[in-house]
C-alpha positions as CSV (number, residue, x, y, z in Angstrom):
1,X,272.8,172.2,210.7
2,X,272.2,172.4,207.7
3,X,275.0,174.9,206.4
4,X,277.7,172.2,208.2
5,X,276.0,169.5,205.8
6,X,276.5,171.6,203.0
7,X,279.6,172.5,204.0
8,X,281.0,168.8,204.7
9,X,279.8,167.5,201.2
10,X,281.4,170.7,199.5
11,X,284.8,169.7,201.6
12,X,284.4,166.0,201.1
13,X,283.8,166.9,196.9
14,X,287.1,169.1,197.3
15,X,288.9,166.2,199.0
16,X,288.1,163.1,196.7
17,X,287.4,164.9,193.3
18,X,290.8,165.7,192.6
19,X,292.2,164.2,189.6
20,X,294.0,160.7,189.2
21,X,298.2,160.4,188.9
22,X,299.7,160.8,185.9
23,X,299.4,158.7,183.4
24,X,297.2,156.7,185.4
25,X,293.5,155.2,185.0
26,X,291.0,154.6,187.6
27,X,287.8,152.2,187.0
28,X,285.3,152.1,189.0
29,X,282.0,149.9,188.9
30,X,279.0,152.3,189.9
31,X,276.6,149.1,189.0
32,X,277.3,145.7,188.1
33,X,273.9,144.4,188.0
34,X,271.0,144.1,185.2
35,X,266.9,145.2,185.4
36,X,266.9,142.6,188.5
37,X,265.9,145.1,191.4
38,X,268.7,144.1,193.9
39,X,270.0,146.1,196.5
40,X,273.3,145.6,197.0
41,X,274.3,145.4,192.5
42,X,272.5,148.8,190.9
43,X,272.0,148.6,187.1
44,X,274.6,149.1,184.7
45,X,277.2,152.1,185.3
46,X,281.3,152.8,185.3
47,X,283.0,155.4,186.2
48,X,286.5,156.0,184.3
49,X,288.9,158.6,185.5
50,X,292.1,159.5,183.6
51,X,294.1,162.7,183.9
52,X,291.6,165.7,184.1
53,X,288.7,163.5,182.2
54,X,285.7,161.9,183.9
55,X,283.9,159.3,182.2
56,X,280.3,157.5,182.6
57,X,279.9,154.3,180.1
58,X,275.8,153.6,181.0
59,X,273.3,155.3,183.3
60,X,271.9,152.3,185.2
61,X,269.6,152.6,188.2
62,X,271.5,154.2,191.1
63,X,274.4,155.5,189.3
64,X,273.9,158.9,190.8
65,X,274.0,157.2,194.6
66,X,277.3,155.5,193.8
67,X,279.0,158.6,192.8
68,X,277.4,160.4,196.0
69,X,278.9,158.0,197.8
70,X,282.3,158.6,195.8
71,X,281.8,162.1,196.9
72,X,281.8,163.0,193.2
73,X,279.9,165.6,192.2
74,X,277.2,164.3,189.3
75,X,277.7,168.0,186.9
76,X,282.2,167.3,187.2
77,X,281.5,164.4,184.9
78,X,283.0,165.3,181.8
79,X,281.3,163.2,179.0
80,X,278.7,160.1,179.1
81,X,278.4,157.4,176.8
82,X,275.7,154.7,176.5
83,X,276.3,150.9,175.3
84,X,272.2,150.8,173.6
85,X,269.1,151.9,174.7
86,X,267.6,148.7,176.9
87,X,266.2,151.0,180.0
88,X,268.5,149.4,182.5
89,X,271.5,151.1,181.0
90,X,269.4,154.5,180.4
91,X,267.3,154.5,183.7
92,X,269.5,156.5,185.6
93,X,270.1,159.3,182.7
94,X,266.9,162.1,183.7
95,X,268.4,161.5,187.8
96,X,272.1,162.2,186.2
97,X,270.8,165.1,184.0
98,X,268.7,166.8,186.6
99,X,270.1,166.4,189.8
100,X,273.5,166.8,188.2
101,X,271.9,170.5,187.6
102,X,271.0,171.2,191.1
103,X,273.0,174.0,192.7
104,X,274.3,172.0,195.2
105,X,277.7,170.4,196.2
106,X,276.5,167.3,194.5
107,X,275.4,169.0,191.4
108,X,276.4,172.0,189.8
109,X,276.6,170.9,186.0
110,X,276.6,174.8,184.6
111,X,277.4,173.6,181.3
112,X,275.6,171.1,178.6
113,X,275.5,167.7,179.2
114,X,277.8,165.7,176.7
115,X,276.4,162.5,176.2
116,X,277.3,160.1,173.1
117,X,275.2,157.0,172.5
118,X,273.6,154.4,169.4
119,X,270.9,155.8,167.3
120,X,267.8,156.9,169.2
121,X,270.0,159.0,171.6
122,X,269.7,162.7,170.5
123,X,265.7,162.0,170.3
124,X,265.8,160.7,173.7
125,X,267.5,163.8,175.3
126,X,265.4,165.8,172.8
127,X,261.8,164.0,174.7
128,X,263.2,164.2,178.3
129,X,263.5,168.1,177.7
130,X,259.9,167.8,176.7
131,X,258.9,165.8,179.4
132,X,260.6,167.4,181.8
133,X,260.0,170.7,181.2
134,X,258.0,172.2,184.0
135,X,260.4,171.0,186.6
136,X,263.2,173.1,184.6
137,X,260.4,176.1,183.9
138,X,260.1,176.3,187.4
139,X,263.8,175.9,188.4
140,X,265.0,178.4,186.3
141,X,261.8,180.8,187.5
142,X,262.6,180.0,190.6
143,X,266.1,179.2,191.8
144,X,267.3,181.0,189.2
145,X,269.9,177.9,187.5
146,X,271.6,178.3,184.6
147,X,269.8,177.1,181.3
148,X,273.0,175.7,180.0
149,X,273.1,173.2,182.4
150,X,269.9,171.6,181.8
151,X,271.0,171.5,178.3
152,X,271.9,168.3,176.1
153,X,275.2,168.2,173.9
154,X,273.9,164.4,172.7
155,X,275.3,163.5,169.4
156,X,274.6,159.5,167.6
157,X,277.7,157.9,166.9
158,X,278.8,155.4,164.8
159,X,281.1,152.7,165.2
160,X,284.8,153.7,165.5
161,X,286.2,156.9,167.4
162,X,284.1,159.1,169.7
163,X,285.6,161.8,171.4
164,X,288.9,162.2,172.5
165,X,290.0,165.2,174.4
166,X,293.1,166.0,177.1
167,X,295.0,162.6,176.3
168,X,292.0,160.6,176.4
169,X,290.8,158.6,173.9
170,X,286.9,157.0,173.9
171,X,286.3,154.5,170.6
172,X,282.4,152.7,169.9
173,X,282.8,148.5,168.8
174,X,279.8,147.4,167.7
175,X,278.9,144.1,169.2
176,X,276.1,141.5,168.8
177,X,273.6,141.6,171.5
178,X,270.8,140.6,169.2
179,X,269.5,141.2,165.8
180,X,267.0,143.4,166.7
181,X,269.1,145.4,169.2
182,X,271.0,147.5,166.7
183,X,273.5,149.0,167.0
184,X,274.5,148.0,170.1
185,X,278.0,149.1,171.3
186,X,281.3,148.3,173.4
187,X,283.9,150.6,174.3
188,X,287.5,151.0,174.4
189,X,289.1,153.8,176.5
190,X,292.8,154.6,175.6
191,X,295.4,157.0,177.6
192,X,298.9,157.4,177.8
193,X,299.4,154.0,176.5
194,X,297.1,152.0,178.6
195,X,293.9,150.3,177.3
196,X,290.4,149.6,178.8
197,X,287.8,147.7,176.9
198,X,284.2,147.4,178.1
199,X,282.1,145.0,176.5
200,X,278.5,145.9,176.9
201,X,275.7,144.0,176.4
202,X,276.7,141.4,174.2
203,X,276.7,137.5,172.6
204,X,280.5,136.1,171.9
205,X,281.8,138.8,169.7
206,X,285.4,138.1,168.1
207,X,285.4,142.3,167.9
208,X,285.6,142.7,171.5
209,X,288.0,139.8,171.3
210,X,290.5,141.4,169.0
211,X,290.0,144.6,170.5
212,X,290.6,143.6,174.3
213,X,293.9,141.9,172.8
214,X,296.7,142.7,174.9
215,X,294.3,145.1,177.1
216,X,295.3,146.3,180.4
217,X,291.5,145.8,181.8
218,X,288.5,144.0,180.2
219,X,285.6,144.1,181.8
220,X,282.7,142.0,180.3
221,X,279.2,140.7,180.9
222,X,278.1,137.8,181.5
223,X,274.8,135.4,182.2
224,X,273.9,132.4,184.2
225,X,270.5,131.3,184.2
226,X,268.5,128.8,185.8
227,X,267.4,126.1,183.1
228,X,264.2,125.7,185.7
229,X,262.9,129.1,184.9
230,X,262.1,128.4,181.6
231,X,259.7,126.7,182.1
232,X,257.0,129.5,184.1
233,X,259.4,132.1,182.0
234,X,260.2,131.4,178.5
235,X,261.2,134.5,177.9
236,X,264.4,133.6,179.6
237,X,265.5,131.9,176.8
238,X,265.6,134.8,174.6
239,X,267.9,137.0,177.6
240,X,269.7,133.6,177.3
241,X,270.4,133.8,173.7
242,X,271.5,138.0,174.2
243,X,274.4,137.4,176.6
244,X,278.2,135.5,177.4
245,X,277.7,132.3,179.4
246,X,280.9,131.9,181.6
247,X,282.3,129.4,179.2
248,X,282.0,131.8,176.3
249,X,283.6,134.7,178.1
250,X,286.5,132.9,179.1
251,X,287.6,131.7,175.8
252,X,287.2,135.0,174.9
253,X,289.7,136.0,178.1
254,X,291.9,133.2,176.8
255,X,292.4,134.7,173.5
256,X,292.5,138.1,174.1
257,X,295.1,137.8,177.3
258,X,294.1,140.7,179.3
259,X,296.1,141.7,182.2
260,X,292.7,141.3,184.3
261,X,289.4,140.0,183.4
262,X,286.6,141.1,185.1
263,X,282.8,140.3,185.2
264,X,280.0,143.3,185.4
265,X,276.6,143.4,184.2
266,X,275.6,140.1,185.4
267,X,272.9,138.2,184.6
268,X,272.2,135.7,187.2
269,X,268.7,134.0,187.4
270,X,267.7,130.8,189.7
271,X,264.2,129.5,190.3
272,X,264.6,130.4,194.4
273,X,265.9,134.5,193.7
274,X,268.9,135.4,195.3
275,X,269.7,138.9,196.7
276,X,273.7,138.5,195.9
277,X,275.5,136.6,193.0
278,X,277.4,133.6,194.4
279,X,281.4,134.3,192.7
280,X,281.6,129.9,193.0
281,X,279.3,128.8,190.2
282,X,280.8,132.1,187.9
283,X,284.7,131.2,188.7
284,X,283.7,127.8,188.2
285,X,282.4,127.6,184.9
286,X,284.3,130.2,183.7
287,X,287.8,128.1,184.5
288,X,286.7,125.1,182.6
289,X,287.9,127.6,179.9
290,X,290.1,130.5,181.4
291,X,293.3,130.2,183.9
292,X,294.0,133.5,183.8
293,X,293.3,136.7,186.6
294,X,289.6,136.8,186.8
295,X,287.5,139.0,189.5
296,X,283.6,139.4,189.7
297,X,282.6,142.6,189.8
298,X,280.7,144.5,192.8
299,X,279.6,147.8,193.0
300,X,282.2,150.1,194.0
301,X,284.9,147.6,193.3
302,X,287.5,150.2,191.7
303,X,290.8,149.4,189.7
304,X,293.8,151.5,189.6
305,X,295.3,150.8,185.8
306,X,299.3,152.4,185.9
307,X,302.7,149.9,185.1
308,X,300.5,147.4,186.5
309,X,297.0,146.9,187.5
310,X,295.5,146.7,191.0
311,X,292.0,146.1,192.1
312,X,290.4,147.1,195.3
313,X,286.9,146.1,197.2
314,X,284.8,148.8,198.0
315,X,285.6,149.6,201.2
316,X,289.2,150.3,199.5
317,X,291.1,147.0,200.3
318,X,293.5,145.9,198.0
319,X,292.3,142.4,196.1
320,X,294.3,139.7,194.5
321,X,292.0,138.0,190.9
322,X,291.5,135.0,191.3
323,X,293.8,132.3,188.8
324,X,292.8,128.8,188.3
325,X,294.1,126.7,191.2
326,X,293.2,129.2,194.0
């Protein structure tokens, strides 16, 4: 039984690993959520595919089950790049590292892990080795796995471009989530003419505006929160004052014209918690100031970016964004 498991996941990696159309992007949203333990929205993760390159922008809680459940194996992913170092967008990194190492169909990684990220990066990777190393001791002792897959290829980057290899281009915006929270960084993703732009974690920035002008996909954060909760929580006020409120964000939509707006990394917070983010109030309030395409983002929610751009739910139905008036 257990060689036809093994075997199944190895055919089902073959199957749905193979590398996107020409000239053609694919987005998916491994986590849409925030440190808010839900079940159904894991922490923050995307997936980008483009030609032969494989992409992870943040390593949120349960970004390794969402690519399992892709049927992507965790060591095929080419390069991984982190928005800032707040734990919900780092969480996953040591279950991406190590599993990812594992000799099995879901693993394999038999080369360094690239990883680009804000200051503080490198000397993360650089303490995870540390604080990890018994478990690789012993694997190494004992199952015999390469070194050079448990090794880090981490580099700090700086605003402006950060790797750009087989057509693919990756470029760091900074972007304001907070004085103290610096730098903090967005991302555009550029290939065979098409443009993503991921915002990160981030206040109204007129750099992910200009950036996401034109753009064939931006996908952006965004937070509601429960005036109620301030009162038993005041620090809710300062997560508050580090994020897009709908009405923010959709100026932002207005005036960069995207071909599709989409929300991930939501923060939603009411006094009674809920275990799924209602799309009403976050359409809502976002069309007071936005008419254009707009979808909330759900895990697995994937987006095909070619001469036009297409959206599917996660059980691979197409979806049509919703416009003002609808």
């Amino acid at each position: 039984m257990r060689f036809k498991l093994g075997f199944v996941l190895s055919v089902a990696a073959s199957v749905f690993a193979g590398e996107v159309s020409a000239g053609e992007m694919r987005v998916t949203l491994l986590g849409t959520g925030t440190p808010t333990p839900r079940p159904g929205s894991f922490s923050a993760s995307t997936l980008v595919e483009a030609g032969s390159e494989r992409l992870i922008f943040d390593l949120g809680r349960g970004s390794t089950i969402r690519l399992f459940q892709k049927k992507l194996p965790l060591g095929s992913i080419t390069a991984h790049f982190i928005t800032h170092l707040h734990s919900d967008h780092v969480v996953g990194l040591p279950d991406m590292w190590l599993t990812g190492w594992l000799g099995t169909p879901y693993g394999s990684r038999k080369s360094p892990m690239v990883i680009f990220g804000p200051k503080g990066t490198l000397a993360m990777t650089e303490n995870l080795t540390k604080a990890f190393s018994e478990d690789i001791r012993i694997r190494i002792d004992d199952e015999n796995y390469p070194p050079e897959g448990v090794a880090f290829a981490a580099k700090d980057i700086e605003p402006g471009p950060a790797y750009e290899r087989n057509g693919v281009r990756v470029s760091a915006i900074e972007v304001n989530h907070g004085d103290k929270i610096n730098p903090s960084f967005g991302y555009v993703v550029e290939y065979d003419g098409k443009k993503l732009v991921l915002s990160g974690d981030t206040k109204p920035d007129a750099r992910i505006e200009n950036a996401a002008e034109g753009a064939d996909l931006l996908i952006h954060e965004v937070a509601v929160i429960d005036p109620a909760l301030l009162k038993d929580y005041p620090n809710y006020r300062a997560i508050e004052d580090h994020h897009t409120s709908p009405e923010e964000a959709g100026k932002i939509f207005t005036s960069a014209k995207p071909k599709l707006a989409v929300y991930s990394h939501i923060v939603f917070a009411t006094v009674k918690p809920v275990q799924d983010v209602p799309e009403e109030t976050l359409i809502a309030r976002t069309q007071t100031t936005y008419k254009g395409p707009l979808i909330v983002g759900r895990d697995l929610m994937s987006f095909t970016i070619s001469d036009k751009v297409e959206a599917f739910a996660p059980n691979g139905e197409p979806l049509k964004p919703l416009t003002a008036g609808r």
